[in-house]
C-alpha positions as CSV (number, residue, x, y, z in Angstrom):
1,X,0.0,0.0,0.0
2,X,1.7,3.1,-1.3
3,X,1.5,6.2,1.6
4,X,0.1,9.4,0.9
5,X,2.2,11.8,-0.5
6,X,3.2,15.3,1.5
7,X,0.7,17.2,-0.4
8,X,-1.9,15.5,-0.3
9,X,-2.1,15.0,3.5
10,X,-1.3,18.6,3.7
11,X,-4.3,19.6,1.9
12,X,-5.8,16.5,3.6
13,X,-4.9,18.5,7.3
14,X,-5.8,21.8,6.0
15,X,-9.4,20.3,5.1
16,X,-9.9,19.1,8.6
17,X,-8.4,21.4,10.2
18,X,-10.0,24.3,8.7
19,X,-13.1,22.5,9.8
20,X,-12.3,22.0,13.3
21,X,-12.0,26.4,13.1
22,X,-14.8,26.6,12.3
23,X,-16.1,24.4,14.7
24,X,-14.6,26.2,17.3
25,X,-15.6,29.6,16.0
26,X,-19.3,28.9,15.8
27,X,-22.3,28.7,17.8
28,X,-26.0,27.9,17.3
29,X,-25.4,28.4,13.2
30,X,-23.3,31.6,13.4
31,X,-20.3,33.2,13.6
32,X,-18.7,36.4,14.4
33,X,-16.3,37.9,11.8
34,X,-12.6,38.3,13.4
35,X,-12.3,40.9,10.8
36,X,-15.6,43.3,9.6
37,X,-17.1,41.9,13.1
38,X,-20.3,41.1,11.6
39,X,-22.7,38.1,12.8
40,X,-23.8,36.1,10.3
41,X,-24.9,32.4,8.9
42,X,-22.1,29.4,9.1
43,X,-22.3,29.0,5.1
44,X,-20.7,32.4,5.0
45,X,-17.8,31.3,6.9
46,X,-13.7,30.5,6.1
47,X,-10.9,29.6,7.9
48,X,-9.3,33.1,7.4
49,X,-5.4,33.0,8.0
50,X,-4.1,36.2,9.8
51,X,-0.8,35.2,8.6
52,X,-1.0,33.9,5.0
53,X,0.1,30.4,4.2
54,X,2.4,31.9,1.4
55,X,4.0,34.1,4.1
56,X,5.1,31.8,6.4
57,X,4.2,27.7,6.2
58,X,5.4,27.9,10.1
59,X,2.1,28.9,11.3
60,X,0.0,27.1,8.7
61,X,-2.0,25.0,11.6
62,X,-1.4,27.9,14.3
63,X,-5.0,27.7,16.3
64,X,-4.3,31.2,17.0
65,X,-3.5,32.4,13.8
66,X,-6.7,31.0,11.7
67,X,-10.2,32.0,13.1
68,X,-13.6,32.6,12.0
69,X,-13.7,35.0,8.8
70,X,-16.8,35.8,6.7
71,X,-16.0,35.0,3.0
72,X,-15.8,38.7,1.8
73,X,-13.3,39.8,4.2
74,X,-11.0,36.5,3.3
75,X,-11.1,36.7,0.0
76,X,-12.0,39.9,-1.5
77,X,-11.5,42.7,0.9
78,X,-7.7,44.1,0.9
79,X,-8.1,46.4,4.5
80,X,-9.5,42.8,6.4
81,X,-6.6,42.6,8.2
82,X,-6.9,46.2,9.8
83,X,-9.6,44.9,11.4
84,X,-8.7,40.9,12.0
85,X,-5.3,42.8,14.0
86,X,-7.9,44.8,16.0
87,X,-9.8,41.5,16.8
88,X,-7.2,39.1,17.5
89,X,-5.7,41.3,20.0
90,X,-8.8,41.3,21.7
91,X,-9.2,37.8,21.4
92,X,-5.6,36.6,22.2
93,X,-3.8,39.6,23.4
94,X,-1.3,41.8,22.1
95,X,1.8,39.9,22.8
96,X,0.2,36.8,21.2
97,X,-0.3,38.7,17.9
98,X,3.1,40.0,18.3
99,X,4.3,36.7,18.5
100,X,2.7,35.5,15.5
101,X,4.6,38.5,13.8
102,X,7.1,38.2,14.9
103,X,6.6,34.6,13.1
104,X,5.3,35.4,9.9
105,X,8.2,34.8,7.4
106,X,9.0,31.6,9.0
107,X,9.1,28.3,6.6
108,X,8.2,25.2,7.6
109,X,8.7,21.6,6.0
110,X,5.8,19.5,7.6
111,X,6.4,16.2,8.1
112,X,4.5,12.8,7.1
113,X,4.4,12.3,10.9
114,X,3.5,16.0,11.7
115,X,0.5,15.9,9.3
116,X,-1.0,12.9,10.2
117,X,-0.6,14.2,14.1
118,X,-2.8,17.1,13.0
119,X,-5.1,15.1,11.1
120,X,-5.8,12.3,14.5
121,X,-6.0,15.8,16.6
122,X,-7.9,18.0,14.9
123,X,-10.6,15.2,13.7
124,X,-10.7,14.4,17.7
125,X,-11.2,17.8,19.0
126,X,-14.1,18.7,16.1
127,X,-15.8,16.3,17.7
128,X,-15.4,17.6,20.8
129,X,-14.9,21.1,20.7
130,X,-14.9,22.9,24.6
131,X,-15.8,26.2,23.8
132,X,-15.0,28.9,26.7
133,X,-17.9,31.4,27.5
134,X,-16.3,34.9,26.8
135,X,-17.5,38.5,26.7
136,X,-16.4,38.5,22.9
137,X,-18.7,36.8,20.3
138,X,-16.0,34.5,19.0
């Protein structure tokens, strides 16, 4: 039985873990946009990268760098990240976004083992996401 090459179980990972994001970053059917802030329907929702992917591969399946992001602000709004910044910070802190950053350019070579590691965790937690009660609508 032949293994699955690197990038297919890297877009394999992606797929669940963008899932498991949105998971996390949903309740009762809706979100709340990290970036415009809007509420709105689950069908309108990405896994919206505050560092892109192309930047740095480092922080590809960083929980704290992919959130809840309404399909316009990911993909056709160029200012999003004015207000995903603003967001995060509330969301994870300042030093935390700093961190990410600090992080962006970063380049990372994920592993056969690595992937499937996210794949097992990320297809467990979906299933049982533990969402904290916060002030914040994420």
């Amino acid at each position: 039985m032949a293994l699955e090459t690197i990038p297919k179980l890297t877009a394999k990972a992606q797929r669940i873990f963008n899932a498991y994001i949105r998971e996390r970053d949903s309740r009762n059917g809706y979100f709340t946009c990290i970036s415009c802030f809007r509420s709105m329907p689950t069908d309108q929702m990405d896994a919206g990268h505050y560092v892109p992917v192309k930047s740095g591969s480092f922080l590809r399946f960083n929980e704290y760098n992919v959130n809840g992001e309404c399909k316009r602000c990911n993909g056709f709004d160029e200012f999003h990240l004015i207000g995903y910044r603003k967001h995060l910070i509330m969301k994870i802190g300042k030093e935390m976004v700093e961190w990410l950053e600090k992080h962006r350019f970063e380049v990372k070579k994920w592993t056969r083992t690595e992937l499937n590691e996210i794949i097992t965790k990320h297809k467990q937690n979906g299933k049982n996401t533990n969402r904290k009660d916060s002030q914040l609508p994420f």
